[in-house]
Structure formats: C-alpha cells, structure tokens
Backbone as numpy.savetxt, mean C-alpha at the origin, in Angstrom:
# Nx Ny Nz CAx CAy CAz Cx Cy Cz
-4.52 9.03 41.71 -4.68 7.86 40.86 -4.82 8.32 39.40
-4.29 7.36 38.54 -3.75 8.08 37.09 -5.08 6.97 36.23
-5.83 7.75 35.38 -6.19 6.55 34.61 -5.57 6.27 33.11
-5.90 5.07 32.72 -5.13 5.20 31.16 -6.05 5.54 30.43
-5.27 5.96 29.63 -5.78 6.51 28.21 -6.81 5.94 27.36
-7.63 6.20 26.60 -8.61 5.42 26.03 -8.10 5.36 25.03
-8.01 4.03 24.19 -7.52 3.90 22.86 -8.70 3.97 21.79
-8.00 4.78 20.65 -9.39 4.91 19.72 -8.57 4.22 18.59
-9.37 3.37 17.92 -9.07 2.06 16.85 -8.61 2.90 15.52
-7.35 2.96 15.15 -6.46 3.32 13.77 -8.20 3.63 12.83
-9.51 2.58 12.91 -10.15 2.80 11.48 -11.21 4.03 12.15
-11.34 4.54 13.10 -12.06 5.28 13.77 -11.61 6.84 13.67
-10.26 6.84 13.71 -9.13 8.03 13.29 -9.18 8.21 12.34
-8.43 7.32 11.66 -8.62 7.48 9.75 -9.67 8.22 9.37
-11.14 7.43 9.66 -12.35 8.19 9.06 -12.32 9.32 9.08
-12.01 9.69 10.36 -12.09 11.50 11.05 -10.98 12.18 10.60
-9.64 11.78 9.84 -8.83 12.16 9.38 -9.56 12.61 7.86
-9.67 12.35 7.35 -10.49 11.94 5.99 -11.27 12.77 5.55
-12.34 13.08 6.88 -13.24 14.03 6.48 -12.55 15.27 5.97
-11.13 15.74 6.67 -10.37 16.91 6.32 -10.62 16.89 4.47
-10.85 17.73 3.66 -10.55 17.95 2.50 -9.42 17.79 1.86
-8.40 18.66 2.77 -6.72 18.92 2.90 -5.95 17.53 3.27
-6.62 16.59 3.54 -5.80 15.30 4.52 -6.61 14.50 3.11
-8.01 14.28 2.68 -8.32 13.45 1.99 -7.44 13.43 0.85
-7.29 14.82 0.10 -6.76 15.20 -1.37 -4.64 14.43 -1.39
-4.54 14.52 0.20 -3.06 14.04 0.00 -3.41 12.63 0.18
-4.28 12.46 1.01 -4.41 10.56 0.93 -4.63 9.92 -0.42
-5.37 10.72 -1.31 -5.68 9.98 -2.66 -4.64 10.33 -3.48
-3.74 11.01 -3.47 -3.02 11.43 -4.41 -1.64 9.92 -4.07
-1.54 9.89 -2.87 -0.78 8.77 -2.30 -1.21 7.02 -2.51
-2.33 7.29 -2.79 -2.65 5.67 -2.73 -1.78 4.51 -2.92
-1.35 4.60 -4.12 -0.71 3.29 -4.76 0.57 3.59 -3.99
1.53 4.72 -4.26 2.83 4.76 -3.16 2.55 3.59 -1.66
1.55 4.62 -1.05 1.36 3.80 0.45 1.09 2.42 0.09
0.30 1.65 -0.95 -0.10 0.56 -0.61 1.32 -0.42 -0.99
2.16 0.04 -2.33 3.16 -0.49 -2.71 4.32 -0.48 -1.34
4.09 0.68 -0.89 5.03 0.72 0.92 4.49 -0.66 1.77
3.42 -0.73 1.65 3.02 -1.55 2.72 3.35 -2.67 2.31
3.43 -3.43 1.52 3.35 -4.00 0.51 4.91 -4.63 1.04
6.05 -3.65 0.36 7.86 -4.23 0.12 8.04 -4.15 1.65
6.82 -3.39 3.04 7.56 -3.52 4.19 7.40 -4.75 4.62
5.72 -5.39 4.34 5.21 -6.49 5.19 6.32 -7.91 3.80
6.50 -7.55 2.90 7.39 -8.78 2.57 8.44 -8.71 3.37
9.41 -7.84 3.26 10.44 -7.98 4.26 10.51 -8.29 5.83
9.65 -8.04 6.41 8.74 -8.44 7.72 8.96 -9.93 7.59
7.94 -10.14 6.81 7.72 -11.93 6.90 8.69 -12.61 6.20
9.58 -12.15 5.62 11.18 -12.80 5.00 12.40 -12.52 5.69
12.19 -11.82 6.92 13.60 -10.94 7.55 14.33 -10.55 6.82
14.29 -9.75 5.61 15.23 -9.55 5.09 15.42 -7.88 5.33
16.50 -7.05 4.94 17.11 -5.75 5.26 16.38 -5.52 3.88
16.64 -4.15 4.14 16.57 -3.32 2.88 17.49 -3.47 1.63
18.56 -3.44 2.13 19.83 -4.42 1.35 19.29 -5.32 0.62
18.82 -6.55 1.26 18.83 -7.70 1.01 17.79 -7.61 -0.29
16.65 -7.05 0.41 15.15 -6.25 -0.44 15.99 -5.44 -2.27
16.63 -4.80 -1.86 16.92 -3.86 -3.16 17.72 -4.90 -4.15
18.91 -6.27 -3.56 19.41 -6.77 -4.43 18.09 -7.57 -5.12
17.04 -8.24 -4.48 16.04 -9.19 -5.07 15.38 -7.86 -6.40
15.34 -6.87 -5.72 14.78 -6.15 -6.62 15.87 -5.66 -8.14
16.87 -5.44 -7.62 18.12 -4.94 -8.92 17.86 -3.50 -8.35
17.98 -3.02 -7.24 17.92 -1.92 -7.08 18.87 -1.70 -5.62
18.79 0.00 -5.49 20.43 0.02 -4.21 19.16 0.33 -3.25
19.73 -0.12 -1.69 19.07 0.69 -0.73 18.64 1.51 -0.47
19.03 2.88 -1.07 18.05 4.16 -1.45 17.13 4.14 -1.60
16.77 3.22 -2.80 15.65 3.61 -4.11 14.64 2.50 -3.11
14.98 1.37 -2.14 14.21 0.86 -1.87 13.20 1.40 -0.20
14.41 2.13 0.65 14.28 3.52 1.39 12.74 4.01 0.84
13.03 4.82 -0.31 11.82 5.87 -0.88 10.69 4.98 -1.01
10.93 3.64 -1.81 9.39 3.15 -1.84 8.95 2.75 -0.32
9.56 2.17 0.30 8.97 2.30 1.99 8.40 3.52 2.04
8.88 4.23 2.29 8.33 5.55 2.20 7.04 5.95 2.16
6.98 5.24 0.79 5.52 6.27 0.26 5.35 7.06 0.19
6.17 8.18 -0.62 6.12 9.63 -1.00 5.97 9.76 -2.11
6.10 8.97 -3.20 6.65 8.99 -4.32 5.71 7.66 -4.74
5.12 7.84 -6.60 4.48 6.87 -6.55 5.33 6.33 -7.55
5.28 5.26 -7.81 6.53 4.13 -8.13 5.76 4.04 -10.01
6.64 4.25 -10.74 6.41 3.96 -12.80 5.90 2.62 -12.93
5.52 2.66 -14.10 5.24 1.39 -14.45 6.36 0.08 -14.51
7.49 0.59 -14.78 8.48 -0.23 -15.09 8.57 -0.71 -13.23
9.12 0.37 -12.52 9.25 -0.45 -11.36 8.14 -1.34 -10.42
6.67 -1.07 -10.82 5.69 -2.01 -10.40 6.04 -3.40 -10.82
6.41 -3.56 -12.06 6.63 -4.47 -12.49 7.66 -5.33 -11.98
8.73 -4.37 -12.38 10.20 -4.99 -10.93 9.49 -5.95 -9.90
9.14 -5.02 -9.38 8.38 -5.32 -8.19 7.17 -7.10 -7.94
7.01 -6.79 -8.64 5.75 -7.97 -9.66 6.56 -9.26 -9.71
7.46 -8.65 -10.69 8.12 -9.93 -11.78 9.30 -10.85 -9.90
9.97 -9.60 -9.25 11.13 -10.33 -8.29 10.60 -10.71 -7.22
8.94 -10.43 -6.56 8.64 -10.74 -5.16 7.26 -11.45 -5.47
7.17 -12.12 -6.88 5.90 -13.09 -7.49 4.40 -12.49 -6.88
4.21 -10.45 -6.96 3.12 -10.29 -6.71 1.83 -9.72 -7.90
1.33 -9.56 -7.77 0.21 -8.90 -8.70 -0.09 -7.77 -8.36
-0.27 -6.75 -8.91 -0.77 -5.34 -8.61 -2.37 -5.10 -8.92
-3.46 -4.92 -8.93 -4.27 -4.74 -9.50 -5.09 -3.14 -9.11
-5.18 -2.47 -9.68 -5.64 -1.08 -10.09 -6.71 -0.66 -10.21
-8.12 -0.11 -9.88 -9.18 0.12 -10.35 -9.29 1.32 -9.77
-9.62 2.62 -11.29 -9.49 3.35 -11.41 -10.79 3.88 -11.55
-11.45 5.01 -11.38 -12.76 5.30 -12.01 -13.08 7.21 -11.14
-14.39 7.50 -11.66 -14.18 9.02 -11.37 -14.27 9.27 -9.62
-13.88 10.18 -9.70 -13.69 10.54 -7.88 -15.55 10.58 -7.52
-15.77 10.01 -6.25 -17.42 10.16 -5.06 -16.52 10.81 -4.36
-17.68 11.13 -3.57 -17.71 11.77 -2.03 -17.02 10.98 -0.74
-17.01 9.52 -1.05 -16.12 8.80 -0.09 -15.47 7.71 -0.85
-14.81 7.22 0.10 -13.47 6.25 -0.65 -14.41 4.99 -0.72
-14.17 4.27 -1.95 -14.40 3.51 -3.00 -14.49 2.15 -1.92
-15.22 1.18 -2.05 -15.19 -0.11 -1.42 -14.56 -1.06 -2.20
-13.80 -1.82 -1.05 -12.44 -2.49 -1.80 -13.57 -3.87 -2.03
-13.58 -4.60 -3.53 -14.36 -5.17 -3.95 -13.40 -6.77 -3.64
-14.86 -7.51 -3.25 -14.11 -8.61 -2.32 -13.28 -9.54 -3.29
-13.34 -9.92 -4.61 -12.13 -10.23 -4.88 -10.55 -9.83 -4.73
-10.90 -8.28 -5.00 -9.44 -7.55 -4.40 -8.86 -7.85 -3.23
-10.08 -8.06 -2.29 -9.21 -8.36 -0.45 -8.69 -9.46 -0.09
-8.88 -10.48 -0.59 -8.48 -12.55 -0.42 -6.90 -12.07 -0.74
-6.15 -11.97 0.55 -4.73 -12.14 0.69 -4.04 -10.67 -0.03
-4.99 -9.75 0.38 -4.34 -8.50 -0.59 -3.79 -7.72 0.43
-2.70 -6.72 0.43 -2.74 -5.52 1.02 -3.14 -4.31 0.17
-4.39 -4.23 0.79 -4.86 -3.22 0.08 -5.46 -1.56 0.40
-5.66 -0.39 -0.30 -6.23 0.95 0.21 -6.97 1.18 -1.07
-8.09 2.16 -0.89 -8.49 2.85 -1.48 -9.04 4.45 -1.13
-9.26 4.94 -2.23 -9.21 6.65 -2.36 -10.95 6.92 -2.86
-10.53 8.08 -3.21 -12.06 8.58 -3.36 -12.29 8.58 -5.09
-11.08 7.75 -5.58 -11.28 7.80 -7.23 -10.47 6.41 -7.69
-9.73 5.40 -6.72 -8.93 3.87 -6.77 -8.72 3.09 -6.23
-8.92 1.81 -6.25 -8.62 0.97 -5.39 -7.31 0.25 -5.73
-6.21 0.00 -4.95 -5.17 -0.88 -4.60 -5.14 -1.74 -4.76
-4.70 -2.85 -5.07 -4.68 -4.42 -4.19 -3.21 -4.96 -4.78
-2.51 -5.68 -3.56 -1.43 -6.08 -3.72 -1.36 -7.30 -3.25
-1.14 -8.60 -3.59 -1.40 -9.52 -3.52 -0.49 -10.84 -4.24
-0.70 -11.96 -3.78 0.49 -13.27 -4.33 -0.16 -13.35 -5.64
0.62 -13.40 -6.35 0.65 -13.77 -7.91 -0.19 -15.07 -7.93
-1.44 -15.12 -8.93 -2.20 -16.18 -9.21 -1.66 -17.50 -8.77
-0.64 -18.01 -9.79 -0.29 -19.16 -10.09 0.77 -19.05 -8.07
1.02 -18.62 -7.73 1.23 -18.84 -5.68 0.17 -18.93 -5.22
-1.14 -18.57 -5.57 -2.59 -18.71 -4.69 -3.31 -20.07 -4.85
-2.82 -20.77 -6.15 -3.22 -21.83 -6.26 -3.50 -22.54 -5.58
C-alpha cells in the first residue's frame, strides 16, 4: 500500500527557501521583474489573450513580452510605464534600507494588488485608481 505524499503549502517552502543567503540575495535582486511577470501573466490569464495578442496592446513583439514573463530581467522605467499607460495599471515601489527579513506588504499596497517583497522593497501591482473606483 502506497501512501501520498504530504503537501507542504508554496508559503511554508518559500520561508525555508529564503533563509538560504544565496536564494534570498537572488530573490531580492528579482523583485520587481517577478512581480511585473506575475503581473502581464495573470492579465493575460484573465483576458485569454496570447503573448502576441499581449505584445501588440503593449507596442512590443513576442520576444520582449516572452522575457518579461520571465522574470529575469528587470523591466526600465520607460517600459513600466508601457506597461501602466496600455493595461490601465499602477506600479507602486517602496524602497528603503535592507532588515534581516522581507519587508511587510503594507495593507494599502495589498487591496487588489499582485504583490512581493524583499529584504529592502515592496511591489504592488494593481488597477489604476480611477478602475478601482
């Protein structure tokens, strides 16, 4: 008789991922990439649209929209904005010196955000004011 596997909850891993020094220093260096990933995947998710479809709203080719899925690469100011101005979102940024653990995402940031934070920023990606209305 086989038993199954015990599932351990994605935020239970993470933590224990984290503690690594070597795993934390690439998680913070990634922040805004991953959250902007999460971000152009879950629009396209809830719009069905392709990557195609994603890069023309943006003015950009399937490649360039490829990499920001991704999250390898953290995206300029100009293309946040892209980003901002063609899928009506807000970016918001809070920056400050690196603690010992990752930063608590402050509850205005979380109301409809996809959001992460690091051990020195918090994320938040979210519907543009004047859509939250």
């Amino acid at each position: 008789m086989t038993t199954s596997p015990t599932l351990i909850p994605w935020s239970e891993t993470e933590a224990r991922l984290l503690r690594d020094p070597a795993v934390r220093a690439v998680h913070d260096e990634h922040v805004l990439a991953e959250a902007v990933a999460l971000a152009l995947v879950s629009h396209r998710a809830a719009h069905g649209l392709s990557q195609t479809a994603l890069g023309r709203l943006l003015g950009m080719r399937q490649p360039q929209v490829c990499r920001l899925e991704a999250g390898d690469h953290t995206p300029d100011f100009a293309t946040l904005q892209r980003i901002c101005d063609a899928l009506d979102l807000e970016i918001a940024i809070e920056i400050g010196p690196r603690t010992d653990a990752s930063r608590a995402i402050p509850a205005r940031l979380a109301g409809h955000a996809v959001t992460d934070a690091s051990t020195q920023a918090v994320v938040a990606i979210r519907p543009a004011r004047a859509a939250r209305s």
